[in-house]
N, C-alpha and C positions, 0 to 999 in steps of 0.2 A: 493658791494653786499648788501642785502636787506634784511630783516629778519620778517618774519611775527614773530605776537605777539604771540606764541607761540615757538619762537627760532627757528624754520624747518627754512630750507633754501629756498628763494624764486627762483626757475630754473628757471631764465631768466623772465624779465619784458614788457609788450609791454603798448602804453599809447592812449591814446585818441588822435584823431589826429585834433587839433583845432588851430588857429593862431591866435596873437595877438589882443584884441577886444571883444572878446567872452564875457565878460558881464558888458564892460563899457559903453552899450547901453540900459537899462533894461527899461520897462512900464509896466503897468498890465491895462486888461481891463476887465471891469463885465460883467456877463451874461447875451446878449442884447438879445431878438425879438426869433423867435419863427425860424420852420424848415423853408426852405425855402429862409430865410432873407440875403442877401447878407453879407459876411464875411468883417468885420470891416474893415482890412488893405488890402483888396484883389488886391488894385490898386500900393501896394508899393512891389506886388509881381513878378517883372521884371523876375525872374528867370522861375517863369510858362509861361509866354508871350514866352522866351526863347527859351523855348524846348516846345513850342506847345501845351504844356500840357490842355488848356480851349477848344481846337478845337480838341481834341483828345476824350473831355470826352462823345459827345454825342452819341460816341460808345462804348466808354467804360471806365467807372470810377473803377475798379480793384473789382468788387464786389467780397466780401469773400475769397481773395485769401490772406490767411495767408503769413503777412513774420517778418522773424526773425529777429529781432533787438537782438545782442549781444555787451552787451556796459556796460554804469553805470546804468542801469536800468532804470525805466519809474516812471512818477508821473500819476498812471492812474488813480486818480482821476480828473486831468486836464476836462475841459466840452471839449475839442477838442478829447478826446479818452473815450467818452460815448459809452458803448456798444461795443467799438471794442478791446477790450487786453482779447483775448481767454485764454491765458495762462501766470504765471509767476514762474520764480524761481530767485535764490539765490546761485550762483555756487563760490562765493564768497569763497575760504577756503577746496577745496578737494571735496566737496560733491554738487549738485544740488538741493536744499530744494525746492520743490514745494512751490510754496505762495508768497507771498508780494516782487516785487523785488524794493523796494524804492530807488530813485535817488536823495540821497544827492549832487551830483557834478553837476546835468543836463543836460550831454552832450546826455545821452541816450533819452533824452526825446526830446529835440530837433531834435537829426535824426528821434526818430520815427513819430514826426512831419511834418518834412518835406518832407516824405515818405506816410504818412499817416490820417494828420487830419484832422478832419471831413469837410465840407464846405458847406455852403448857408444853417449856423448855428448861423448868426449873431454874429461870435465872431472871432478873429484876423485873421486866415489867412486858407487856405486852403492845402491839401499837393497833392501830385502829382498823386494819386489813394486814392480817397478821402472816395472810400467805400471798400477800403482793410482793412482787420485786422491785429491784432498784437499779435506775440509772443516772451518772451521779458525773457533773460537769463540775468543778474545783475556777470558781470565779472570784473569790475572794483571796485576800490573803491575810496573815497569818494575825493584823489589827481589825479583821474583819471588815475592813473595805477594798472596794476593787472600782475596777473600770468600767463606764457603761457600757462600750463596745461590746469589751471581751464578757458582759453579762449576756447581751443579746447573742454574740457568737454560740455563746455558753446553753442554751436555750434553743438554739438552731442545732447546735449539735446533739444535743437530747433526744429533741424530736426523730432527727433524720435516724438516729438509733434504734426509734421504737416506741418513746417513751407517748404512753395516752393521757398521761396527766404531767403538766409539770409546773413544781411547788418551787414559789421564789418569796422567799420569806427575809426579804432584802428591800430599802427602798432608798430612792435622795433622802438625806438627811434635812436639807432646805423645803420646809415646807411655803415658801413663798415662790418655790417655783413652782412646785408641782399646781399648787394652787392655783396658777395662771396659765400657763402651758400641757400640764397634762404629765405621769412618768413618761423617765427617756426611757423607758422598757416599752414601749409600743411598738416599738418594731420585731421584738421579738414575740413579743405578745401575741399580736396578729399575724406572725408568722404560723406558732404553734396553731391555734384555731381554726388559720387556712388549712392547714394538715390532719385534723381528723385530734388532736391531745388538745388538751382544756385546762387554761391556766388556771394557778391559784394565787391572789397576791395577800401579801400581810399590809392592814391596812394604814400600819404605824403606829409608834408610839411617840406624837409628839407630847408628852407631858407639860411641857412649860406653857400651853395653848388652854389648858383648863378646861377644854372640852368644845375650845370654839375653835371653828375654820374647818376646812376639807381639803384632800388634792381635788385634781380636777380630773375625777375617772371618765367620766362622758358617758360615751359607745365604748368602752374598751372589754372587748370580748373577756373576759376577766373576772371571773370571782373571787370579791375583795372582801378579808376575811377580819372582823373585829376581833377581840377579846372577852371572855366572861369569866368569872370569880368561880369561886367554890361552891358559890351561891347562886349562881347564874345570873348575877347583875353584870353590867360592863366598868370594867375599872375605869378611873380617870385618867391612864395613861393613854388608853385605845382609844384613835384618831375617829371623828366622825368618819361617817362611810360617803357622806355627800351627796355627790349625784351617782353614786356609781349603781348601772344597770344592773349589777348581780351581787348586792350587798348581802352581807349577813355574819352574826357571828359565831363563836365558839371557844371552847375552854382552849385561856391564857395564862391563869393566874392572875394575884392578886401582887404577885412580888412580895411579897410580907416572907418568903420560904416555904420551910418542910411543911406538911397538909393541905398546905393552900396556894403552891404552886405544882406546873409539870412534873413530874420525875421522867427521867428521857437519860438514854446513854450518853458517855460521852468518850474521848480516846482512850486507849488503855485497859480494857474493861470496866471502865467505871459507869457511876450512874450520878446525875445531878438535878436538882429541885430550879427550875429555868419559868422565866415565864418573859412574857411577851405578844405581841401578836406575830413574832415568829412563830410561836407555839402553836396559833391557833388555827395559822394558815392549812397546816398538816395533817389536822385532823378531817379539814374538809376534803385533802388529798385521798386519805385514807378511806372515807367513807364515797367517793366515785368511785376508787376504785371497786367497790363494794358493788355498786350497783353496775359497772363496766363490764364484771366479771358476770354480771345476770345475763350478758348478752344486750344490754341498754347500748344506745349509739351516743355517740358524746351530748348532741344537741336535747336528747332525749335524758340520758343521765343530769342535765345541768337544770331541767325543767322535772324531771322528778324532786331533785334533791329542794329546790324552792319550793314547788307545790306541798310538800312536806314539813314546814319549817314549821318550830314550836313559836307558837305568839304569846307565850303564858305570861312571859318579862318583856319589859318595852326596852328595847335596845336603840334606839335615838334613829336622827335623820339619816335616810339611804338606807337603813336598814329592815330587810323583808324580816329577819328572824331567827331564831336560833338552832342550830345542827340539831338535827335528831337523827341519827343514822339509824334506827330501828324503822320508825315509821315509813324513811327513804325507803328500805330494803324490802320492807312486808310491807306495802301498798300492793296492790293490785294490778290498780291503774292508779293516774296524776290525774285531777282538772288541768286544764291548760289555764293556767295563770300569766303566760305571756307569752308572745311568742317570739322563739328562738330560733334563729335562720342556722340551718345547719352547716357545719363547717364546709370550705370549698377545699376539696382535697386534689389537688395538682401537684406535678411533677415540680422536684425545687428548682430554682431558677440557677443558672450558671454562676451568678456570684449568690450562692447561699450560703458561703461562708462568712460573707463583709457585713455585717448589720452598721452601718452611716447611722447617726443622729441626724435630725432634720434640723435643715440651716438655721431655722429662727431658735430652735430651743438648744440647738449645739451654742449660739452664742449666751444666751441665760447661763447656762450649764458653767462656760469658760468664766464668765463675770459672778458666778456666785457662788464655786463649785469653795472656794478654803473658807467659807463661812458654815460649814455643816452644823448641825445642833448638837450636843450632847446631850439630847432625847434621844436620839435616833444608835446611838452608840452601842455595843455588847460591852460593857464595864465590867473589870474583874474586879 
């Protein structure tokens, strides 16, 4: 067990979910050429070719459609996020402090990268809804884990901002809990969903599992997002998807490095070769927001983007198939492949700041919370 620096006791820890690699790939590049200019590394960017994403945008590049990044927050001074970080806080610590939510670890700035930055800006890469915005809650710290509470605070606070999608590319590092009780992100989970925003979860990287076991997603309104290669296989690091209702994958990386992982911002102006199914969660961000900006309704956007899915590669139990944001965007119409009860959107409740764990799985949490994996870790 874990103790913040004020002695309270930390209930239960969840971490960033990044795999080996993550910044022994780093470059930085200056601010080239005016609007318009083709993005520096846009051709070592396999993952958009991947999922369609260049032949999707001439119908729609996510214009204005706010999503939540809940992570280690953002360096929005970055030149790839000019103009687009609508909102930030600092949930860091029990409270949501409106203002600066600075990303000393990076990993939040990378998702909201690859989700979201700018492109044909003459500068490193593009993200996958290149004129979405960003609202961006700072729930980790600076080792890349945080508190469950302040994640679901962190999550509530997004929403009540605006946010229609929100990307948490974070999970328990114990998969023997999740496995049995479920994430302690359900409460924010189902918060977001009742609201009208459509989560996105990373579906982990327990590596040391070799490809067996699942958490236990159930019902969790939640699209739970694997990992694919360069080659659009799923590595061995990317957690089955299990039972979960809205499974499916997309580009992670292989972790091997340069060509065959992410390239994504990170503080400083820099850019770095990252992979994980952090990585992959973002992309699926990116491409609702795609279809959000069509005028789709969330319940409708979450049933497009599955009636769409490429089956070409088999990507394991729970999962329906892999991102193709092209086909998402230029369908037509969807088959109804399932159906999806639309979100219930209500006024928030008077405590919609407190998100409580539930009793049975707050005590799992407290009895197994300083056994984390170092699977689940962002390793430098």
């Amino acid at each position: 067990m874990r103790d913040r620096a004020d002695g309270t006791k930390r209930h239960g820890w969840l971490r960033a979910l990044c795999v080996a690699g993550c910044t022994a790939f780093t470059f930085s590049t200056a601010v080239a050429g005016a609007a318009t200019t083709p993005d520096r590394y846009f051709a070592d960017q396999w993952n958009l070719t991947q999922i369609g994403a260049p032949d999707a945008w001439p119908v729609s590049r996510g214009a204005g459609v706010p999503i939540g990044v809940v992570d280690s927050g953002i360096d929005a001074s970055h030149p790839e996020f000019t103009g687009k970080v609508d909102a930030q806080a600092d949930c860091v610590g029990g409270t949501c402090r409106e203002g600066p939510a600075r990303d000393s670890e990076g990993h939040g700035t990378a998702v909201a990268g690859i989700a979201a930055a700018t492109s044909d800006n003459g500068l490193g890469i593009a993200g996958v809804a290149p004129d979405a915005h960003l609202i961006v809650a700072r729930v980790l710290g600076s080792d890349g884990s945080g508190v469950t509470e302040d994640i679901n605070r962190g999550i509530q606070w997004v929403v009540d901002r605006g946010a229609r999608i929100v990307n948490l590319s974070l999970g328990e590092p114990d998969l023997m809990i999740v496995s049995r009780v479920g994430t302690p992100l359900r409460p924010g989970i189902e918060y977001a969903w009742s609201r009208g925003a459509i989560p996105v979860l990373a579906a982990g990287n327990y590596e040391n599992l070799n490809g067996q076991g699942s958490a236990n997603y159930g019902d969790l309104h939640a699209l739970v997002v694997g990992s694919t290669d360069n080659k659009g296989r799923v590595p061995g690091y990317s957690t089955s998807l299990g039972n979960a209702m809205w499974g499916l994958v997309a580009p992670g990386g292989s972790g091997a490095g340069p060509g065959q992982d992410i390239l994504a911002p990170v503080p400083g102006g820099r850019y770095e070769w990252v992979a994980g199914t952090s990585m992959a969660a973002p992309h699926v961000s990116g491409a609702l927001a795609l279809l959000l900006a069509q005028g789709l309704s969330p319940s409708a956007a979450v049933e497009r983007l599955l009636a769409t899915l490429d089956h070409s590669v088999p990507c394991g139990l729970g999962c329906r198939g892999r991102l193709d944001a092209r086909a998402a965007v230029t369908a037509t119409a969807a088959p109804s492949t399932v159906a999806i009860p639309p979100p219930t959107v209500s006024r928030p409740r008077a405590d919609a700041g407190r998100s409580p764990l539930l009793p049975a799985l707050a005590a799992v949490l407290l009895a197994g919370a300083a056994a984390g994996a170092v699977a689940t870790r962002r390793r430098r």
